[in-house]
N, CA, C and O atoms as CSV, one atom per row, in Angstrom:
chain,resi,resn,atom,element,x,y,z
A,1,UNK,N,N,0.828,-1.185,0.000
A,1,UNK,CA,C,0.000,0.000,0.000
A,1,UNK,C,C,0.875,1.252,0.000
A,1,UNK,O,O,2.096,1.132,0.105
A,2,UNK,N,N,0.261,2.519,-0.121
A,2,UNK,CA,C,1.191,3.570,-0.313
A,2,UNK,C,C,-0.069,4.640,0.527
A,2,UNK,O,O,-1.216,4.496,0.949
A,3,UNK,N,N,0.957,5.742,0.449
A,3,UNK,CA,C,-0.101,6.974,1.437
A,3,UNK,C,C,0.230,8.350,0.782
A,3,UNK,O,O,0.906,8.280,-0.244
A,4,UNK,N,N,-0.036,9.241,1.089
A,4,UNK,CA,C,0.638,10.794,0.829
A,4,UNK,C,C,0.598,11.447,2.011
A,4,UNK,O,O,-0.260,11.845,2.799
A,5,UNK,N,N,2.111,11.438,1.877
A,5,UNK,CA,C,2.119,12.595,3.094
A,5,UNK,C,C,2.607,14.010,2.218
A,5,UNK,O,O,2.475,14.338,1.039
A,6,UNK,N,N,3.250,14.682,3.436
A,6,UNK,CA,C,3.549,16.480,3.333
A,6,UNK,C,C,4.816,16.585,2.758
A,6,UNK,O,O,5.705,16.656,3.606
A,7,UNK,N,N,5.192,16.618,1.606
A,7,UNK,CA,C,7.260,16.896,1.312
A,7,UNK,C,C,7.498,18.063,2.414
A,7,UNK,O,O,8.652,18.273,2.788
A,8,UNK,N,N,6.670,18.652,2.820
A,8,UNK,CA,C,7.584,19.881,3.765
A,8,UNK,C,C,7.851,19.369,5.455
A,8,UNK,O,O,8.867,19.498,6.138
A,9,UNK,N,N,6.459,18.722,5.820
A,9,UNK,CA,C,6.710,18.717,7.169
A,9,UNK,C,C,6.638,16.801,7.566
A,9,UNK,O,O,6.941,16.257,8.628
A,10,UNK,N,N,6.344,16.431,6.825
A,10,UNK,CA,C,6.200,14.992,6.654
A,10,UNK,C,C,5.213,14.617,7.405
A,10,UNK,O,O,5.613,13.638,8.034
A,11,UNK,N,N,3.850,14.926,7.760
A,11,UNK,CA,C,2.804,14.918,8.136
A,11,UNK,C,C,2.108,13.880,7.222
A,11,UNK,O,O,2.210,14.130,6.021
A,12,UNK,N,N,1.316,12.595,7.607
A,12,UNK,CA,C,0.400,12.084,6.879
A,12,UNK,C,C,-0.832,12.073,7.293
A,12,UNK,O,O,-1.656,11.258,6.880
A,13,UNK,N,N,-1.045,12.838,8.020
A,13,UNK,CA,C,-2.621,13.017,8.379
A,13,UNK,C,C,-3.655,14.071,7.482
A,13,UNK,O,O,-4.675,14.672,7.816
A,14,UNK,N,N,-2.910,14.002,6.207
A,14,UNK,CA,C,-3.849,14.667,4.690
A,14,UNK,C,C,-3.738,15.909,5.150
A,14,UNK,O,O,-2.794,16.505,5.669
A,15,UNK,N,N,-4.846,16.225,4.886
A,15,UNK,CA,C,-5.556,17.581,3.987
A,15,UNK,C,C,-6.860,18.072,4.893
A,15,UNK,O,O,-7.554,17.533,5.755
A,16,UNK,N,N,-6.837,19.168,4.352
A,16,UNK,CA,C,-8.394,20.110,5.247
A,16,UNK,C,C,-8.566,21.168,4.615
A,16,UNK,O,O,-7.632,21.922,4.345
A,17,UNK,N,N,-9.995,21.425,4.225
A,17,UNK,CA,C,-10.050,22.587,3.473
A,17,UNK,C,C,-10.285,24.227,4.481
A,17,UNK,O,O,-11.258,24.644,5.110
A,18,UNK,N,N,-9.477,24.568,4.341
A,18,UNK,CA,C,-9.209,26.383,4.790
A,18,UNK,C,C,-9.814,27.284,3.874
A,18,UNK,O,O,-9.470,27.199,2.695
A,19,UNK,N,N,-10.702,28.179,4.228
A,19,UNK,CA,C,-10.912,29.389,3.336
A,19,UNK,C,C,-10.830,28.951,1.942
A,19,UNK,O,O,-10.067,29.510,1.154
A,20,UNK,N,N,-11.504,28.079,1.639
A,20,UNK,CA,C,-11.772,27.336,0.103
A,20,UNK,C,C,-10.646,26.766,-0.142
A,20,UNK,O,O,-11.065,25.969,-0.982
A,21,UNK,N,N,-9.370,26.511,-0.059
A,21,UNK,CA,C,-8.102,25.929,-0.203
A,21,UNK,C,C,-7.828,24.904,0.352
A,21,UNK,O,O,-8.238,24.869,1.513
A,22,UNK,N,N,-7.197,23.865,-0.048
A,22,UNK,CA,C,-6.901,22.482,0.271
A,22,UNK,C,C,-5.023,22.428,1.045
A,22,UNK,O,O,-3.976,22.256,0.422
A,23,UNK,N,N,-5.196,22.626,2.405
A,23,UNK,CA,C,-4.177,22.245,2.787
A,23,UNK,C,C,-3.654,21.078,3.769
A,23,UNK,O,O,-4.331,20.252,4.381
A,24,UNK,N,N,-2.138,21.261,3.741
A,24,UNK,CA,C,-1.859,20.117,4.977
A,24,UNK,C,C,-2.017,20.515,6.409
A,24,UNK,O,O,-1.511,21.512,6.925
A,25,UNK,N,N,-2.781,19.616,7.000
A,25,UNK,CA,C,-3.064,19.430,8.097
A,25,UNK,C,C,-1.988,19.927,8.984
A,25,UNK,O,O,-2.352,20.626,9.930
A,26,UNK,N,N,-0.613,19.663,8.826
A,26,UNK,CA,C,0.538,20.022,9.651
A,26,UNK,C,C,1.064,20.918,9.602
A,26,UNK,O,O,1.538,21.364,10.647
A,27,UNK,N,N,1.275,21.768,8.112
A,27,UNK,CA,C,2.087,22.993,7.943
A,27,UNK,C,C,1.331,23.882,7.466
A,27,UNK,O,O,1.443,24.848,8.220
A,28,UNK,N,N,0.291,24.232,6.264
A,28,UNK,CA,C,-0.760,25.173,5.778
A,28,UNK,C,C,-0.596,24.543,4.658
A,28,UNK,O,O,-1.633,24.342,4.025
A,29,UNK,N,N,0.532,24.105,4.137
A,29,UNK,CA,C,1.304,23.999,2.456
A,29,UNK,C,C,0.187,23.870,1.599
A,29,UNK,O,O,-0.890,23.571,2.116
A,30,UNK,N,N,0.252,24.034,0.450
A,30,UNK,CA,C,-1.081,23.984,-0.453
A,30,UNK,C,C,-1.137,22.518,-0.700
A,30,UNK,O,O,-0.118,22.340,-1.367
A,31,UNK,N,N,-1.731,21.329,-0.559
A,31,UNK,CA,C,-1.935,20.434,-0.586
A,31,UNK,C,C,-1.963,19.395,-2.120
A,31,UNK,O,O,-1.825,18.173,-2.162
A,32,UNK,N,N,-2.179,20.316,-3.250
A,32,UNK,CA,C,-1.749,20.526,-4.595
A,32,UNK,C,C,-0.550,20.238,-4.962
A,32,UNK,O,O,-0.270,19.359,-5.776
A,33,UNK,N,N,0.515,21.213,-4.184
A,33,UNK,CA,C,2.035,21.252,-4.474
A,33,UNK,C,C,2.409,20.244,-3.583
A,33,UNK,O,O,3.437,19.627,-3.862
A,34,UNK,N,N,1.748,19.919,-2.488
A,34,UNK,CA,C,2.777,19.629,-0.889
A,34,UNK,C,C,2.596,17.893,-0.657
A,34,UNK,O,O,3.298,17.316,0.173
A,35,UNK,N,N,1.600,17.174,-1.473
A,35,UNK,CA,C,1.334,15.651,-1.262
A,35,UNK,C,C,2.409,14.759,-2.380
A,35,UNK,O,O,2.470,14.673,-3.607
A,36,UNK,N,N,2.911,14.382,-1.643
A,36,UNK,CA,C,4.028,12.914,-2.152
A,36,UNK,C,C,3.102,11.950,-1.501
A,36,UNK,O,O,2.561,11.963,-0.395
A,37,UNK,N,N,3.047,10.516,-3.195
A,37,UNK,CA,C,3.315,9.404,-2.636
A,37,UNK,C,C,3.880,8.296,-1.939
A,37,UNK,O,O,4.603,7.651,-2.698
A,38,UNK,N,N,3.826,7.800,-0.717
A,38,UNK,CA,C,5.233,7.461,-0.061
A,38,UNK,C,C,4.610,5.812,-0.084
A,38,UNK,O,O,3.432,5.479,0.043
A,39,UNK,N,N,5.579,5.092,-0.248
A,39,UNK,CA,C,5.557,3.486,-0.409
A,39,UNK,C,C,5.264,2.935,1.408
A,39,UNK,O,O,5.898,3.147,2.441
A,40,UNK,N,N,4.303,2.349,1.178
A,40,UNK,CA,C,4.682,1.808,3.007
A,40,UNK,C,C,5.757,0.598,3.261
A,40,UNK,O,O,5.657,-0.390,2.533
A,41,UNK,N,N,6.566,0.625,4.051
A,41,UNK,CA,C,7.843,-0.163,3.735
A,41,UNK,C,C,6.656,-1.910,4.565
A,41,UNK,O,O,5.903,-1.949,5.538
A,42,UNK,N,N,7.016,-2.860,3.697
A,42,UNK,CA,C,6.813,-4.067,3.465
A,42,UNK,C,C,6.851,-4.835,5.024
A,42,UNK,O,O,5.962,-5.663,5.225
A,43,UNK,N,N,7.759,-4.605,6.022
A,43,UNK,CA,C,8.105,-5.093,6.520
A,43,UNK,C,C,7.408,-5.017,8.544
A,43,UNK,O,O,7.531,-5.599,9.622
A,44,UNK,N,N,6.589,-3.689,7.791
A,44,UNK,CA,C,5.438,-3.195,8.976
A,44,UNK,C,C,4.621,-3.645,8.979
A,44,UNK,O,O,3.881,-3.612,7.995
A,45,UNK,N,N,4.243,-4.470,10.366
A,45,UNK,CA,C,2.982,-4.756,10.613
A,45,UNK,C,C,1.843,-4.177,11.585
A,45,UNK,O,O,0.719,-4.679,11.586
């Protein structure tokens, strides 16, 4: 499985919409620019 977190603050707890804008939950970042797909490493259970 895979997730998106924040490239700025590394937050994976998504997104929330602000004043019509889609940001990250952790930093403001525009959620547009700021979501990477990140691989979940295999070996977590």
């Amino acid at each position: 499985m895979a997730h998106y977190e924040c490239k700025y603050c590394d937050s994976c707890f998504g997104s929330a919409v602000f004043d019509g804008d889609r940001v990250c939950i952790g930093c403001g970042a525009e959620w547009a620019d700021a979501k990477i797909l990140v691989e979940d490493d295999e070996d977590e259970s």
